[in-house]
N, C-alpha and C positions, 0 to 999 in steps of 0.2 A: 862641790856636788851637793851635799849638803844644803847651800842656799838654795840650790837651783830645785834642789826635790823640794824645799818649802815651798818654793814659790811656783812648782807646777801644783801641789797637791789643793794651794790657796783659788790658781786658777780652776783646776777641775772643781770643786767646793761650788766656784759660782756661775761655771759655763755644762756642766755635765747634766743630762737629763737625769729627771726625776727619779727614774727607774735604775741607775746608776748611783744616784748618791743614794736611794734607800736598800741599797744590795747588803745583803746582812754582814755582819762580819764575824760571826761567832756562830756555833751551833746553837746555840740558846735565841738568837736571834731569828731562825729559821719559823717561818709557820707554816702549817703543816710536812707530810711526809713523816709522821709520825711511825707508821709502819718499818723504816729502817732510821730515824735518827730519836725515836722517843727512846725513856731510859732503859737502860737495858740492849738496846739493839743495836743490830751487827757493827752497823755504819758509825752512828758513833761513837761505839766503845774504839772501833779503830781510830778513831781521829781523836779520842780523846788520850789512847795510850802513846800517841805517837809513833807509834811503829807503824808506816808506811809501807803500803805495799800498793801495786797498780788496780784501779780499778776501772770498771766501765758502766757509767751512768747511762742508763733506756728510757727515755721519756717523750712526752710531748714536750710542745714549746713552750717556755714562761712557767715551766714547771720545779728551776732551781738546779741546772745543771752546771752552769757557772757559777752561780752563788756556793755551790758546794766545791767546784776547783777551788774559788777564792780561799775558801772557809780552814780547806785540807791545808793548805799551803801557808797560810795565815798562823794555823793552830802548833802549827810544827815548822813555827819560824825557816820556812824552806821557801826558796827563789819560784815564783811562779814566773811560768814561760809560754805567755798563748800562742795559737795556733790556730790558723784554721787549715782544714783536710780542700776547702774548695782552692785556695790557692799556694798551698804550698807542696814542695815537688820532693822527691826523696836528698836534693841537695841540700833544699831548707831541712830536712830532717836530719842530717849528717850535722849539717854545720851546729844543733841544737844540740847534737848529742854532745860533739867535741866541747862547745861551751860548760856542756852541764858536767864535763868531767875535768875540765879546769879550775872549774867552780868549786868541787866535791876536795879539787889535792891539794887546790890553794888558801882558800877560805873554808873548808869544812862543810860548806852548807851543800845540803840537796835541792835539788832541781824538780818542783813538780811541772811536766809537761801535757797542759791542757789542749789538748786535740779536738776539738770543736767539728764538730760532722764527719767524726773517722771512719764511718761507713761510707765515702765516696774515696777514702783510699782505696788505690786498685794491691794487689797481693805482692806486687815489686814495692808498693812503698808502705804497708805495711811489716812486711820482713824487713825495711830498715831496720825499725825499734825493734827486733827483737832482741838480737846483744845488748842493749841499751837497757831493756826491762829486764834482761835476764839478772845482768851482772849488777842491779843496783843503780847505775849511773844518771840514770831517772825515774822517777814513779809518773808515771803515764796515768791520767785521770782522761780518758775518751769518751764522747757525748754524741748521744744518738740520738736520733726518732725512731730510726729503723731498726727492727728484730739483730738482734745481734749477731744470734745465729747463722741467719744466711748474710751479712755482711761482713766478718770478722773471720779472719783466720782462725783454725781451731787454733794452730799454737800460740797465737797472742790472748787467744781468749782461756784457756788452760794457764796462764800464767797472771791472771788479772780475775779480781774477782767483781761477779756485776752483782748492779741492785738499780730497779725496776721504781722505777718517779710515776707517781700518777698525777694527774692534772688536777689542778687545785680542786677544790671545792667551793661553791659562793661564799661558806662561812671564813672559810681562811683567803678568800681575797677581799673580802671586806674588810677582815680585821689587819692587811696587810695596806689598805686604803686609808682606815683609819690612823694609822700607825703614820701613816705620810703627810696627812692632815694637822695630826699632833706635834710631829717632831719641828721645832725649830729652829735645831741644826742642818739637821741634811733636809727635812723637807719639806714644807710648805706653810707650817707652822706660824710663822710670823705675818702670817698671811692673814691669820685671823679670819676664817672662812667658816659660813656656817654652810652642814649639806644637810637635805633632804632627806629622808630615810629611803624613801624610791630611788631617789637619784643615784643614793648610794649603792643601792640595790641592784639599778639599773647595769649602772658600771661594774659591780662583779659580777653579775650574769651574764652581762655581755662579754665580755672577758674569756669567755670557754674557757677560763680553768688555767689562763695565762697570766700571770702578774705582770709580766711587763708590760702586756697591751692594754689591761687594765691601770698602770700607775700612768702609762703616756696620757692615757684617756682622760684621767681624773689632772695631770699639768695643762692639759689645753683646757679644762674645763675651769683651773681653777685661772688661768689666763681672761677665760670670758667673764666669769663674775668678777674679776680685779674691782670694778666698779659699786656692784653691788653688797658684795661681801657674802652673798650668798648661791652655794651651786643648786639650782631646781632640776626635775626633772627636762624641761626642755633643752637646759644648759647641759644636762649629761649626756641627752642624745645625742645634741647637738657635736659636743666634741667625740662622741664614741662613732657616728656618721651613721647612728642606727635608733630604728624608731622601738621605743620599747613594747613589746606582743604584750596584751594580757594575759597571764598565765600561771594564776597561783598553785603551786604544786600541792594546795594543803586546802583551796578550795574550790568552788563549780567550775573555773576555768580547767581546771586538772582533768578532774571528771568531763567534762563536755566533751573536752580535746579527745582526750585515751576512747572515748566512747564514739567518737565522728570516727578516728583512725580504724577500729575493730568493725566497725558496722562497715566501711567503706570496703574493707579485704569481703568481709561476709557477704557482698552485694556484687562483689566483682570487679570494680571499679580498680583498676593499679592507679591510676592517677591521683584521684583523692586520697588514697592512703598513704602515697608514697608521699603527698602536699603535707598531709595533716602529722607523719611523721619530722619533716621539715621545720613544721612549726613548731613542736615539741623540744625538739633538737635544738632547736636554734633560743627556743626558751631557757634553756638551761636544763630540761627534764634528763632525768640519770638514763643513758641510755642501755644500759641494765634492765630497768623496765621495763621498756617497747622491746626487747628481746626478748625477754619470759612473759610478755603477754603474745608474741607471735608463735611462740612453745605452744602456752596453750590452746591459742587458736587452733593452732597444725592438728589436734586434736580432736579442739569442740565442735570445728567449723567445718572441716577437711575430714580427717579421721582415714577411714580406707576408700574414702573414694579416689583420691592419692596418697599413700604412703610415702611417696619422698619428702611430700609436705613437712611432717614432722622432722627428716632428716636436713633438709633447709633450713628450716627455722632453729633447729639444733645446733647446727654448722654457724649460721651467722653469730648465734650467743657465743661459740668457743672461738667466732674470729674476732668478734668482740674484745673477748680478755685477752687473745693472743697481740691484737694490734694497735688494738685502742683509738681512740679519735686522733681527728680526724676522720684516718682512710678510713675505719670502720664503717663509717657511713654508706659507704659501698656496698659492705655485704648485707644492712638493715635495711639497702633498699632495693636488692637485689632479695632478700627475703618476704617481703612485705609486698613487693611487684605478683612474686610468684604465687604468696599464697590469693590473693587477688584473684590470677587468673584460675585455679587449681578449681577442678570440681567438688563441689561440695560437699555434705553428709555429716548432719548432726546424731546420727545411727549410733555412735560411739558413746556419746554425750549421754541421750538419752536410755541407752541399754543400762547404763551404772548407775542413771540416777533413779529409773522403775527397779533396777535388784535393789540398791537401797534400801527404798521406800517399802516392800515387802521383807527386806530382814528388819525394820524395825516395825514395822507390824506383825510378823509372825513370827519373831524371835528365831533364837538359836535352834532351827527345824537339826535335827541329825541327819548323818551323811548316811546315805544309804549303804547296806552292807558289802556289795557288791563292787562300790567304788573304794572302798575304807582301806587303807594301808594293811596290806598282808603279808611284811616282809618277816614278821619275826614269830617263829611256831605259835606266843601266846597268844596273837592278834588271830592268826587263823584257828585256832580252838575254839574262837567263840564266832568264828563264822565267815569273819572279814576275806572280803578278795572270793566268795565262793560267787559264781553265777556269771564273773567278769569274763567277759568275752575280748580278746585282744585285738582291737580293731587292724594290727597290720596281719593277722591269719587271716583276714577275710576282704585283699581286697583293698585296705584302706577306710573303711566303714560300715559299721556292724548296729545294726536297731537296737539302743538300749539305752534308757536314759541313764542321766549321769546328776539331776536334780534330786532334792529332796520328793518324798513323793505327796506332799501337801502342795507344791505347787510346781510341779511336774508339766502341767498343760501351760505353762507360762511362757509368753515369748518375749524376749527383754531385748534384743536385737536384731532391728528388721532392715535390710541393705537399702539403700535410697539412689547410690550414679554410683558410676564411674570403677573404678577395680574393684572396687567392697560391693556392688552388682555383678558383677566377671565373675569373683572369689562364687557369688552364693548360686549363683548357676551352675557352675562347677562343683558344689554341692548339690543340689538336684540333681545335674547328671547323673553324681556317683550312686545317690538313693535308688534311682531308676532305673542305674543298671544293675545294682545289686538287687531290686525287687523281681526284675526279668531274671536274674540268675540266680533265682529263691535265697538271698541270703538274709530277706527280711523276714526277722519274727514272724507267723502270724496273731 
């Protein structure tokens, strides 16, 4: 057996994809995901003590959910046992378990049990594994995209602890490209290739944040320049099957873009914005961004002519972090559609930016005494709280200003469409009928 593992490991060495032979094998070798494996944190302090216990990896794809079953199993000399959830059935889970407890009484060793899409187990074959994880007889490492929450039993997930993978970043799949280019062991190294800095650039932005689509992209590319010895940008489109957008996040194309997108919702158009979003996305742009810029649209642009604007554009940021790309893209353009169509009103905008402008020109004016906090005997001795009229004894609104009285006659927000015009008529009203029902000053 012995010869025959030499001479499989020789074969995989020179038939195995790219992204295969550069799969890390050690936590040191991981890049990025720093948030649970840099020093100190959760994930590898546990893989470094060895003490095993189940976990459940949540992430996108090409974000290192394998590379970390590898790594668990690897670190704590323990039997790795893949799995996939798409084609194996609670018998395949049975017969895993019996193995890994023959494994455990005969040989000593543990059994880690990588479950690959264990959110497409249905709840008959996820209660397989529970005696299985309960009692030790496997450590279960399960790998998602999807929310764990709604696909995971609570009792397998009470018994497993998670940690949440985010999608690369360009700087760590560059330097996880470069590292492929370099090594002339496992990876192309002896290839002696020189790359482009776009090209290279090209390939981990194209990439959305996935190593592996990115390492495939950068073998076929280095397949194309064999000849040349060198990858150009057309040579990295070419193998990525994607034309590179101009789009620098740090110059005019940044700014152009974010500026076509905001002006498109402010104009009404969902199509363009929903385009220009598209093309941000598909740049690489952090989609954090186009979130809290549709925040403050919901605000500067919308305000009360629709209120649920802002509750939209709220909602998509929090499905944002809850789901992450991919699907996310759903709800940023299901936010960005709506605020588009939503009536308008820069009423909000402009009310805070004229009070402002008058608190820094006429400074810190005093509150008038009438409005002034009069909760505690000393504050009413010297006057505060005298003359307030409590607008729900009269009604719901009562004649009496609530400004300083230097700029008392100032109007700082004036309704322009849609409910934030509803709302200020429905103040008229009340003035109107209160003036007919003598409740206004004279």
């Amino acid at each position: 057996m012995d010869l025959f593992d030499h001479s499989l490991e020789a074969r995989f060495d020179e038939y195995a994809p790219l992204a295969a032979r550069m799969r890390p094998r050690t936590v040191d070798e991981i890049v990025g995901q720093d948030h649970i494996l840099g020093e100190g944190r959760a994930l590898r302090a546990l893989i470094e003590s060895g003490d095993l216990s189940s976990i459940v990896l949540w992430g996108p794809a090409g974000s290192g959910k394998t590379t970390l079953a590898h790594v668990v199993a690897g670190a704590t000399e323990a039997h790795l046992e893949p799995m996939s959830a798409v084609s194996a059935g609670v018998a395949d889970v049975r017969k895993q378990i019996a193995a890994a407890r023959e494994r455990l009484a005969q040989q000593g060793h543990r059994t880690v049990l990588f479950l690959d899409e264990i959110h497409r187990f249905n709840k008959a074959q996820q209660d397989a594994l529970l005696p299985a994880v309960e009692n030790g007889w496997i450590v279960l490492v399960g790998a998602t995209t999807e929310n764990p929450s709604f696909e995971i039993n609570s009792p397998l997930m009470s018994r497993s602890l998670l940690f949440r993978l985010e999608a690369l970043d360009v700087d760590a799949v560059s330097a996880i490209l470069r590292g492929a280019l370099a090594d002339e062991q496992r990876g192309i190294g002896s290839l002696k290739l020189d790359i482009d800095d776009e090209a290279l650039e090209h390939l981990a932005r194209g990439a959305g944040g996935d190593a592996r689509s990115a390492l495939n992209a950068l073998e076929a590319a280095a397949l194309m320049a064999a000849g040349s010895g060198r990858i150009d940008l057309a040579t990295a489109e070419e193998a990525l099957q994607r034309r590179a957008l101009p789009y620098d996040k740090g110059g005019d194309w940044h700014y152009d873009v974010i500026s076509a997108f905001i002006k498109s919702m402010r104009g009404s158009d969902p199509d363009a914005a929903v385009y220009w979003m598209a093309r941000m996305l598909d740049a690489g742009e952090d989609p954090r961004f186009i979130a809290r810029r549709m925040v403050i649209f919901a605000s500067e642009d919308v305000g009360n002519a629709d209120p649920i604007a802002l509750q939209v554009a709220v909602a998509a940021h929090h499905a944002l972090e809850f789901v992450g790309l991919p699907e996310a893209k759903l709800n940023l353009s299901q936010a960005a559609s709506y605020l588009a169509l939503a009536a308008k009103s820069n009423a909000s905008a402009t009310a805070i930016w004229k009070a402002e402008e008058d608190v820094k020109t006429d400074g810190p004016l005093p509150v008038p005494g009438h409005v002034r906090d009069s909760h505690s005997p000393a504050s009413r001795s010297t006057g505060a709280g005298r003359g307030y009229q409590y607008p729900h004894a009269h009604g719901g609104w009562v004649d009496q200003s609530y400004l300083p009285e230097e700029v008392a006659d100032r109007s700082y927000f004036t309704p322009i469409a849609g409910r934030e015009k509803e709302l200020a008529d429905r103040l008229r009203r009340i003035k109107r009928e209160a003036s007919e029902e003598g409740r206004v000053e004279p």
